[in-house]
N, C-alpha and C positions, 0 to 999 in steps of 0.2 A: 477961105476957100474950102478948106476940109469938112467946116459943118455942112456945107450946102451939100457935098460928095456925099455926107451921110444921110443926108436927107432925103436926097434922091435914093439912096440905096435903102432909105424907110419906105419909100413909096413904093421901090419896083418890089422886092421882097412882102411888103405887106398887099400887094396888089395878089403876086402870085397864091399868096397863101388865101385869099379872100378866093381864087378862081380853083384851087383846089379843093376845097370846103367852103362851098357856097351854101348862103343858106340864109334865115331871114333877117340878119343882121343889122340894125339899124343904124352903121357905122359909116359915117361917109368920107369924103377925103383925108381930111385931118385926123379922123380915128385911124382910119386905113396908114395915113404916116405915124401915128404911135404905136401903133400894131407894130407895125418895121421895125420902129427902131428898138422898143423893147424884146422884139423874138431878134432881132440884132445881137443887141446886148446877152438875153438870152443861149441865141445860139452860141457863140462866143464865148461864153462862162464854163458853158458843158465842155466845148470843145476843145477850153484850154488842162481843166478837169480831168479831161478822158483822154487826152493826148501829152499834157504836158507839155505843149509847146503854143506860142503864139503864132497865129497867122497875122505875119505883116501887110498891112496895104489893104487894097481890095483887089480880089483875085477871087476866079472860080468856087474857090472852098468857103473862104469866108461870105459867098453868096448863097449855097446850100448851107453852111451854118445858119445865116440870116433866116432863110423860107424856111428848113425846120426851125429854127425858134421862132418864128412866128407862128406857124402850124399848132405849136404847145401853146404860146400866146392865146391863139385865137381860140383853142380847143377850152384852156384853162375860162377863157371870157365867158365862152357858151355857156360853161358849166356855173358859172357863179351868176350869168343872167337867167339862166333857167330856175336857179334855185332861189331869188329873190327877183320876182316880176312889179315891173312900176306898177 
C-alpha cells in the first residue's frame, strides 16, 4: 500500500509543479509521475540536509518539500533539454 501512497503523491506533487512552470514540455503522465517522485526524493534530501530532522509520513510539509523538489527537478530537466535538443 505505501508505494501506491507515493505514487500518488508523485503524480499530485509533479502535477503541481508542471502548473506552476508550465511550459513546452513534452512529458506526459508517467514523466509527470517521475518528475514527483524524484523532486520527492529530492525535496526530502534537502530538507532532511537543512533541518536535520525527518519528516515522518505524509503531511503538509513533506508535500511542499515534494512540489519544491519537483520545481528543481523540472527546472534542472528544462535546462539539460535545452541544452541537448533531439
Amino acid at each position: 500500500m505505501g508505494i501506491l501512497i507515493w505514487i500518488v503523491f508523485g503524480i499530485v506533487s509533479g502535477a503541481v509543479a508542471r502548473q506552476v512552470m508550465p511550459g513546452p514540455d513534452p512529458l506526459g503522465l508517467v514523466g509527470s509521475i517521475l518528475l514527483g517522485l524524484g523532486g520527492g526524493l529530492l525535496g526530502g534530501t534537502i530538507g532532511m540536509l537543512t533541518t536535520g530532522t525527518v519528516v515522518p509520513g505524509l503531511d503538509v510539509r513533506s508535500l511542499l518539500m515534494a512540489i519544491a523538489g519537483s520545481l528543481l527537478t523540472l527546472l534542472l530537466y528544462r535546462s539539460y533539454a535545452m541544452r541537448w535538443p533531439a
